[in-house]
N, C-alpha and C positions, 0 to 999 in steps of 0.2 A: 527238230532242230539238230546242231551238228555242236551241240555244247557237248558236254562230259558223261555225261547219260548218266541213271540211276543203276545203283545194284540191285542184283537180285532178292537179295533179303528183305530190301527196304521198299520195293515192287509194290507187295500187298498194305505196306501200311500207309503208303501216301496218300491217300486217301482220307485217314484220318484227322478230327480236327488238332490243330495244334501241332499237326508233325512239321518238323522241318526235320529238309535231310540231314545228314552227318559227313557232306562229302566238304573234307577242307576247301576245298576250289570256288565253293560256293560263296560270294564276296557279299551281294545286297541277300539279307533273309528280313522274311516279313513274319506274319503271325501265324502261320500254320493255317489260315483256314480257306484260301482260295480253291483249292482242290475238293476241301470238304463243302463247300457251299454250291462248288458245281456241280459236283457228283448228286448232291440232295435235288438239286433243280433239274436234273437229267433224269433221277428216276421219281420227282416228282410226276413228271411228265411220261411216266410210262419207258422210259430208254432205258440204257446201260453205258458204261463208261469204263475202259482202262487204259492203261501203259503199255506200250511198247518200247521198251530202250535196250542199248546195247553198251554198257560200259564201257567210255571213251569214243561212244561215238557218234551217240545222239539219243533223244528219246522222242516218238510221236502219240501225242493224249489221241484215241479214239473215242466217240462215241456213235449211238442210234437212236433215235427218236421215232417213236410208231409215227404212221403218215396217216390220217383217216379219213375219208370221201369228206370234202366238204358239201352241207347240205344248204339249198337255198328255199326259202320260202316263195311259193307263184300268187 
């Protein structure tokens, strides 16, 4: 996105349940735990998940999901 981006400090903990950030600009806050529910349902699944942002200037969520042959029965 092209919103406010997160700081670096705060990087590693977003993740966690219940964090919301600390940036005044932030106007709707919810309960801290969308980040944390994705993140569990991404390495549920075998993936990984983080942040890339850049203070004032956006931040992009990544993640990867393994891909595995699907197999069929003949």
């Amino acid at each position: 996105d092209t919103g406010c981006g997160i700081p670096l400090e705060e990087q590693q903990t977003i993740f966690e349940r219940f964090y919301r950030g600390q940036s005044s600009e932030m106007k709707n806050r919810g309960a801290g735990l969308g980040l944390a529910i994705t993140k569990s349902l991404v390495e549920l699944h075998g993936g990984s998940i983080w942040v890339e942002s850049i203070p004032g200037e956006g931040s992009r969520f990544c993640f990867i999901l393994p891909v595995t042959p699907s197999t069929t029965e003949s």
